[in-house]
C-alpha positions, 0 to 999 in steps of 0.5 A: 500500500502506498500510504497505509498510515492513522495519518492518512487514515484518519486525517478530517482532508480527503485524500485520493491517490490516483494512477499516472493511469488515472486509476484510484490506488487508495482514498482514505476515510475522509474521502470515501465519506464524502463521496457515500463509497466503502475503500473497496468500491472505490478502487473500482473506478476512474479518477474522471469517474468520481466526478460530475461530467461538467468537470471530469474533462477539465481534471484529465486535462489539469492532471496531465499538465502535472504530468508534462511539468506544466506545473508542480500543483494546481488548486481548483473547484470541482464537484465530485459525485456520491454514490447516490448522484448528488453532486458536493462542490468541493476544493481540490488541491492535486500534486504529482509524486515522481519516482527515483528516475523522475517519472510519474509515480501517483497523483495525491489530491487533496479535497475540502468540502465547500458546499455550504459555502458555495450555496451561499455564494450562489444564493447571494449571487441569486439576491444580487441579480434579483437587487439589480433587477429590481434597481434596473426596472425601478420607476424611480431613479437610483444613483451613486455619485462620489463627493467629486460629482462622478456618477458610480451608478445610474439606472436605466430610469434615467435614460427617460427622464433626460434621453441620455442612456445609463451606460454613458453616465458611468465614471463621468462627471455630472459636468460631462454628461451634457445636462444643463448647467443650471442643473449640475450646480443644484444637484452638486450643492445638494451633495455638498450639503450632505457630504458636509452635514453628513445626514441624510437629506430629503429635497426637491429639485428641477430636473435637466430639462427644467420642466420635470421636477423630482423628490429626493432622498439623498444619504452619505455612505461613509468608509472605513474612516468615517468619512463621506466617499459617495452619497446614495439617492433616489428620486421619484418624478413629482411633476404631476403633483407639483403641477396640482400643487400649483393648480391648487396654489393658483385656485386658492389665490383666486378664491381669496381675492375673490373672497377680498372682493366680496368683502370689499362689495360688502363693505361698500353695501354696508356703508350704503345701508349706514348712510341711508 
C-alpha cells in the first residue's frame, strides 16, 4: 500500500491517490465519506469517474499538465459525485509524486468540502441579480455619485427622464454628461450639503430639462474612516403633483381675492345701508 498510515487514515482532508493511469490506488476515510463509497468500491473506478461530467474533462486535462511539468500543483473547484448522484462542490488541491528516475509515480489530491459555502455564494449571487433587477426596472431613479460629482451608478430610469442612456453616465462627471448647467450646480450643492452635514437629506429639485421636477432622498455612505466617499439617492418624478400643487396654489389665490372682493362689495353695501 502506498500510504497505509492513522495519518492518512484518519486525517478530517480527503485524500485520493490516483494512477499516472488515472486509476484510484487508495482514498482514505475522509474521502470515501464524502463521496457515500466503502475503500473497496472505490478502487473500482476512474479518477474522471468520481466526478460530475461538467468537470471530469477539465481534471484529465489539469492532471496531465502535472504530468508534462506544466506545473508542480494546481488548486481548483470541482464537484465530485456520491454514490447516490448528488453532486458536493468541493476544493481540490492535486500534486504529482515522481519516482527515483523522475517519472510519474501517483497523483495525491487533496479535497475540502465547500458546499455550504458555495450555496451561499450562489444564493447571494441569486439576491444580487434579483437587487439589480429590481434597481434596473425601478420607476424611480437610483444613483451613486462620489463627493467629486462622478456618477458610480445610474439606472436605466434615467435614460427617460433626460434621453441620455445609463451606460454613458458611468465614471463621468455630472459636468460631462451634457445636462444643463443650471442643473449640475443644484444637484452638486445638494451633495455638498450632505457630504458636509453628513445626514441624510430629503429635497426637491428641477430636473435637466427644467420642466420635470423630482423628490429626493439623498444619504452619505461613509468608509472605513468615517468619512463621506459617495452619497446614495433616489428620486421619484413629482411633476404631476407639483403641477396640482400649483393648480391648487393658483385656485386658492383666486378664491381669496375673490373672497377680498366680496368683502370689499360688502363693505361698500354696508356703508350704503349706514348712510341711508
Amino acid at each position: 500500500m502506498l500510504a497505509k498510515s492513522a495519518i492518512f487514515d484518519h486525517s478530517d482532508v480527503g485524500t485520493i491517490l490516483v494512477s499516472p493511469g488515472h486509476r484510484v490506488l487508495q482514498a482514505n476515510r475522509a474521502f470515501c465519506g464524502l463521496v457515500g463509497l466503502t475503500g473497496d468500491e472505490i478502487l473500482q473506478f476512474n479518477y474522471e469517474e468520481l466526478f460530475h461530467p461538467d468537470h471530469a474533462v477539465e481534471e484529465v486535462a489539469a492532471t496531465q499538465r502535472l504530468t508534462c511539468g506544466e506545473s508542480d500543483i494546481y488548486p481548483a473547484q470541482r464537484q465530485l459525485i456520491r454514490r447516490d448522484g448528488s453532486p458536493v462542490w468541493v476544493l481540490l488541491s492535486a500534486a504529482l509524486v515522481r519516482d527515483d528516475w523522475q517519472q510519474p509515480a501517483y497523483f495525491i489530491v487533496q479535497v475540502q468540502n465547500i458546499e455550504a459555502s458555495k450555496q451561499l455564494e450562489n444564493e447571494r449571487a441569486a439576491q444580487s441579480a434579483a437587487l439589480r433587477a429590481l434597481l434596473e426596472n425601478a420607476p424611480d431613479v437610483i444613483s451613486r455619485l462620489d463627493t467629486s460629482t462622478r456618477v458610480l451608478y445610474v439606472n436605466d430610469a434615467i435614460e427617460e427622464i433626460t434621453g441620455v442612456p445609463a451606460a454613458q453616465f458611468f465614471g463621468r462627471p455630472l459636468a460631462d454628461i451634457g445636462l444643463s448647467p443650471a442643473f449640475v450646480a443644484g444637484f452638486t450643492a445638494i451633495l455638498r450639503e450632505v457630504a458636509v452635514t453628513r445626514q441624510p437629506l430629503n429635497k426637491e429639485y428641477t430636473g435637466s430639462d427644467g420642466v420635470r421636477h423630482f423628490y429626493g432622498r439623498f444619504v452619505p455612505e461613509f468608509d472605513e474612516q468615517g468619512d463621506v466617499i459617495s452619497v446614495m439617492s433616489v428620486s421619484r418624478d413629482i411633476t404631476a403633483m407639483h403641477r396640482v400643487r400649483l393648480e391648487l396654489s393658483a385656485a386658492r389665490r383666486e378664491l381669496e381675492a375673490a373672497n377680498a372682493e366680496l368683502a370689499r362689495s360688502n363693505r361698500q353695501l354696508l356703508e350704503l345701508a349706514n348712510h341711508d
